[in-house]
N, C-alpha and C positions, 0 to 999 in steps of 0.2 A: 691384330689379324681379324678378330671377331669385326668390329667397326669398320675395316676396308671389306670387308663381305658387306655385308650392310648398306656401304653406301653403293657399291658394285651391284646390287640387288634394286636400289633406289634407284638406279640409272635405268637399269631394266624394264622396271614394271611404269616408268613413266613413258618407256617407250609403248607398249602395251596397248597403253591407258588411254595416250592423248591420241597413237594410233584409230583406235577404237571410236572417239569422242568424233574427231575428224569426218569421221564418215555417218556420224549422230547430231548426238545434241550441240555438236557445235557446227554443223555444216554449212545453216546461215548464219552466222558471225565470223565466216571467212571468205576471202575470193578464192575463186578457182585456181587460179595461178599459186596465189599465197598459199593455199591448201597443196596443189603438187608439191609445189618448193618445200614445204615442213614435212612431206611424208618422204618425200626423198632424202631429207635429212636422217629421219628416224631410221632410215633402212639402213643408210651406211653404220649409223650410230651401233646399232643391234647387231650386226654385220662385226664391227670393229670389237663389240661384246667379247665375240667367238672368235674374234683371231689374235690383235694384236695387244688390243686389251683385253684378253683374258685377264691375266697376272698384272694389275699395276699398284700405284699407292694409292690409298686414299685422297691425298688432293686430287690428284686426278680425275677421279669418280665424281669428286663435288664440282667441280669446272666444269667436266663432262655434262653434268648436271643444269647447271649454270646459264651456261651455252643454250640449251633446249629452251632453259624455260624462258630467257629473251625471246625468242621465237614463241613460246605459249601463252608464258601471260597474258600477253594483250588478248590476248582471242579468249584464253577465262574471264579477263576484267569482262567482257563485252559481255560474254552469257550472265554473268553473276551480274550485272548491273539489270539487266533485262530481264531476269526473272524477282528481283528483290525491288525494283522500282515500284510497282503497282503497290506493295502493302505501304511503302515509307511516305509515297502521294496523300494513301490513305489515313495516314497520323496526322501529317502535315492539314489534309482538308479540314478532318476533324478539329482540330486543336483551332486551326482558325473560325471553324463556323462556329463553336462554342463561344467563343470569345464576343465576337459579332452579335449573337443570341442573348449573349446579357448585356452588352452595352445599351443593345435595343430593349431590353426589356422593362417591361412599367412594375416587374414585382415592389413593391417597396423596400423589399432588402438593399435595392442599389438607389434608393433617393438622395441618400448621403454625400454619393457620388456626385462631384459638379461636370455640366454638362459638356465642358469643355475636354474634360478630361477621358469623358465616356465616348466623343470625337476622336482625339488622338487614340483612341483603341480600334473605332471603325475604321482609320485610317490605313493605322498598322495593316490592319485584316485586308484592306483593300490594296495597299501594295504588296502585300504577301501574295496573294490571289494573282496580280498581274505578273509577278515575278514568274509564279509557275506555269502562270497560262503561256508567258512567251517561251519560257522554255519547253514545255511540252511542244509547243509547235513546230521550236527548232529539231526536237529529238523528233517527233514523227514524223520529219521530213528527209530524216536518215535511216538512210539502207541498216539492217543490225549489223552489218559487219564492218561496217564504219564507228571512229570512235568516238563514242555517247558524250554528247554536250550536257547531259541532265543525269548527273552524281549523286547516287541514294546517299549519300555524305553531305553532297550542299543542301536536300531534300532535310537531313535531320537538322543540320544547321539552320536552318529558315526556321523549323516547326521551334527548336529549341531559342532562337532568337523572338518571336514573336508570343514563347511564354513569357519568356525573359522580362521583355518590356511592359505585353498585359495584367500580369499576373499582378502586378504590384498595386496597379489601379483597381482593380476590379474586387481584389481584397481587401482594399482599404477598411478598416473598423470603422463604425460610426462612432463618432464623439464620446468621452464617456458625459454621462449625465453630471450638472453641477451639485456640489453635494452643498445642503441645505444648513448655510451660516447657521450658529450656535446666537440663542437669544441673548443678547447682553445683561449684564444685572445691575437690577432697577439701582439706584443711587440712591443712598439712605438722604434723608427728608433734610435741610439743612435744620441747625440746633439741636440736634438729634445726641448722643450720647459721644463724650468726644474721643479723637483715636488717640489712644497709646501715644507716647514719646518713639520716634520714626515711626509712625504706622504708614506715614505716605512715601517712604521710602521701602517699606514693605510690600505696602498695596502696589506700585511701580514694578517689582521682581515679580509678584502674583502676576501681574499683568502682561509682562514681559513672557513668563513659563510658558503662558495660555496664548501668548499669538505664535512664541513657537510648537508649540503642539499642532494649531491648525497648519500648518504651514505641510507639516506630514501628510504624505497621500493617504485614503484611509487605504487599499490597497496594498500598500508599499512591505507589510511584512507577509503577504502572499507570494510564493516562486510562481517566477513567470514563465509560459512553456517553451517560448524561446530556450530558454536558459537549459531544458533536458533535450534538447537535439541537436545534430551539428549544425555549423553555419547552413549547410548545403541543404538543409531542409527546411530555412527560415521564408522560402516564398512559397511551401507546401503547407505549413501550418494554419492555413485561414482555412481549411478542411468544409464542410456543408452548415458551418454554426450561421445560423441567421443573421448574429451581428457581424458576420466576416462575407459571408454571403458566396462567393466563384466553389463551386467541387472541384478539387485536385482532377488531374488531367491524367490517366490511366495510362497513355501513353509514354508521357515526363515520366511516370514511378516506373514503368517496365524498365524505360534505360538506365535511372538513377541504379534498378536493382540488380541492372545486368552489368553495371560496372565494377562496382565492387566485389562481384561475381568470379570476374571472370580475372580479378586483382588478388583473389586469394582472402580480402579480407568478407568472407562469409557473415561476421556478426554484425556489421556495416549492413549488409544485405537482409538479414533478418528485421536490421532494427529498420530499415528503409518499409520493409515487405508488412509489418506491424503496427507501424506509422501513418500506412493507405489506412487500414482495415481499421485505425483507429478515429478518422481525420472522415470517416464514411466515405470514403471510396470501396466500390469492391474489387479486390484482387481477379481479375477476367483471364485466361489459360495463358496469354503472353506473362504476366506478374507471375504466376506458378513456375513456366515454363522456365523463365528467367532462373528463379530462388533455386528450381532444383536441378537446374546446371550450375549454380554456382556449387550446392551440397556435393553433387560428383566431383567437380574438381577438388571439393575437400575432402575425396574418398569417405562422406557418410553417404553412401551406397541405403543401408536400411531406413535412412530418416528422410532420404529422397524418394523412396518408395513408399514411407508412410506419407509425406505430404502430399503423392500422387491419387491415394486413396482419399485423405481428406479433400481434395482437391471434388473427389468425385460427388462425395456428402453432401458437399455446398453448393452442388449443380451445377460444376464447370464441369463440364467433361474433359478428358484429356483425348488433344489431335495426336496425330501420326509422331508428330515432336516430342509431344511428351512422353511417349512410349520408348521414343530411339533415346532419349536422354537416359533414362534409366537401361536399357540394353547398355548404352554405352557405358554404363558405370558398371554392371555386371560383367561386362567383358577384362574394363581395369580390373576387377579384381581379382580376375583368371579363373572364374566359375562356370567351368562351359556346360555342365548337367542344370546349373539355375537360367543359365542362357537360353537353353536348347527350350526349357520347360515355357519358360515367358515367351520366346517365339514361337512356341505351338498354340499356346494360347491366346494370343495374335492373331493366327491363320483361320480361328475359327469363333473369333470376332467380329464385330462389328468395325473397327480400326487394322485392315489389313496392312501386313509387312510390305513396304516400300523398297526401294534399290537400297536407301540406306538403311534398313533394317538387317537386308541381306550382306550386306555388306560387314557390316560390325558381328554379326553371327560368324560369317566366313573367317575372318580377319581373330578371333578365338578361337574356332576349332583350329584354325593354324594352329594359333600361338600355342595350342594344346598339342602341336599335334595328331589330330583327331584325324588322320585322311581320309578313309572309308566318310566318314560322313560330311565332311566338309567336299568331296567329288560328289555325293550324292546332290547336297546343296548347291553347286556349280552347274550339276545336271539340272535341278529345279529351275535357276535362276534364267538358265538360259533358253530355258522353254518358255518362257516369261520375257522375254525382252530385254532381264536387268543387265547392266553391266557393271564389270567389277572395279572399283577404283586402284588409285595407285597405292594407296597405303595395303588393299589387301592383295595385291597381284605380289607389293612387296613380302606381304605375311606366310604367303602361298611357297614363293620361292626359297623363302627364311623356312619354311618347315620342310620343304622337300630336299634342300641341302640338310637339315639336319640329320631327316632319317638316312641318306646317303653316307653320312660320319659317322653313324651307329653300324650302319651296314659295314662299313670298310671297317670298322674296327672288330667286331666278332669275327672277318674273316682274318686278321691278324693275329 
């Protein structure tokens, strides 16, 4: 019963939502036509809410559901491509002009490097380059509300295919140095004092011991650092050391760290986020930001909020992001007086609260409960411009049928 309200409620507030969006932030990434056609939808939808579907099953709410957002998705793809293009461009340029910068460069760290090989990397960079310049051209020759030929996806695929390939040259070790043959010994004088019964059968094993001893690298009973990190860090490991020469890509470790992140496996993430900081890269607010999304989704709430302080010590400040990541972990854990408190100290900040700030605030005092201040919040929000998403118009409706159940029952 509980979960057919739920999805009944889901169906609701995405009408709400997209309603809303429609006549906003999504107005160019639709036609005119297409925009009538989807809100006349929604009306009957909201309409059928209140009459025929009041009372139905749960499948039906998720169809319902289903239904709509064939008609929305595309028109989010379009906005969400178009606001997240610009920083993925930004990885992508970076990662190639880096690469480019040392191929070209006369430091003598890369002498080692043969010339032909420091070609195939300008290469790389120079079809990478062309790739995006044609398709940027094709994208800004389309209307937004047309469907984007240039995919922040193919964008990270480019950037991640052109470490892929450089990374490997560029890190190359130099040679080890030859290590310095052992003097051979002088040969006693002939007539000299004679050897033992088998001594040249002797001196032949002596001889024998001693060319397999050189034979061992001197090296070889040293662990190699390969050998303490996973595969998936072995083209990260040439880190700032002189003899390895390319800096790790800041970029590469943000997703390396946001993967595992976001996979549940957190000590992966650690050990990736430990790894930069060892390898002299420095950890920059996307690396932060990443690590303590993944710590939320591990419900460590308080050690996501210490690495946001330590974050601040080392002279990264934390963006708007990094603050909603930790709201949003305080809200998981249904703490709306720690909620209330972090977002007033927000407001009179230097890092003011954004729609999703308000949003995740709103979206707990529901869940709390809390109406008196969560109406108060709706009033704020909308003196302000923000507007509410669908997860909290959902949260809204879930708390205002609640107190309605409470109600009916004391009158019972």
């Amino acid at each position: 019963m509980e979960e057919t309200k739920d999805r009944k409620n889901a169906v609701e507030a995405y009408v709400y939502d997209m309603r809303n969006k429609l006549c906003d932030k999504y107005q160019e990434f639709v036609t005119d036509p297409e925009r009538e056609e989807f809100t006349t939808k929604l009306q009957e939808v909201e309409d059928w809410l209140y009459e025929d579907g009041e009372d139905e099953t749960k499948g039906v709410y998720i169809a319902k559901l289903e239904e709509l957002k064939k008609q929305g998705d595309p028109i989010e793809e379009r906005y969400r491509e178009y606001t997240d293009r610009g920083s993925v461009i930004d990885q992508l340029a970076y990662c190639i002009n880096s690469y480019r910068e040392a191929a070209m460069s006369s430091d003598p760290k890369f002498d080692h490097i043969d010339l032909a090989e420091k070609q195939k990397v300008l290469n790389e960079c120079v079809e990478a380059e062309a790739w995006l310049r044609e398709k940027r051209q094709q994208q800004d020759s389309l209307p937004k509300y047309a469907t984007p030929v240039l995919l922040s996806a193919d964008v990270r695929r480019k950037a991640e295919a052109v470490d892929r390939f450089c990374r490997p040259i560029m890190t190359k070790p130099k040679p080890a140095k030859p290590s310095s043959p052992e003097t051979p010994a002088t040969p006693p004088p002939q007539g000299s004092e004679q050897q033992p019964q088998g001594g040249d059968a002797n001196a032949g094993a002596n001889e024998n011991t001693g060319a397999g001893n050189n034979e061992v690298p001197p090296a070889s009973g040293e662990p190699m650092d390969t050998e303490k990190v996973e595969k998936a860090l072995l083209p990260l490991e040439s880190g700032t050391d002189d003899e390895k020469g390319f800096a790790p890509c800041p970029a590469a470790y943000c997703s390396l760290i946001n993967s595992p992140g976001k996979c549940g496996r957190l000590i992966d993430a650690l050990d990736l986020f430990n790894e930069m900081k060892k390898l002299g890269c420095k950890p920059d607010m996307y690396a932060y930001n990443a690590l303590m999304s993944g710590m939320v989704r591990a419900s460590m709430i308080k050690e996501a909020h210490s690495l946001q302080r330590t974050m601040e010590e080392n002279g990264c400040f934390p963006d708007i992001n990094s603050h909603n990541v930790i709201l949003n972990g305080l809200g998981r854990t249904g703490s709306p007086n720690q909620i209330i408190k972090m977002f007033m100290k927000m407001k009179h900040s230097m890092t003011k609260p954004d729609a999703v700030s308000q949003n995740i605030v709103l979206g707990c005092l529901s869940h709390a409960v809390m109406l008196e201040e969560a109406a108060k919040l709706m009033k704020e929000m909308n003196s302000k411009g923000f507007e509410y998403d669908r997860i909290t118009y959902s949260s809204i409706l879930g708390a205002v049928g609640k107190v309605d159940e409470d109600h009916a029952a004391t009158l019972l």
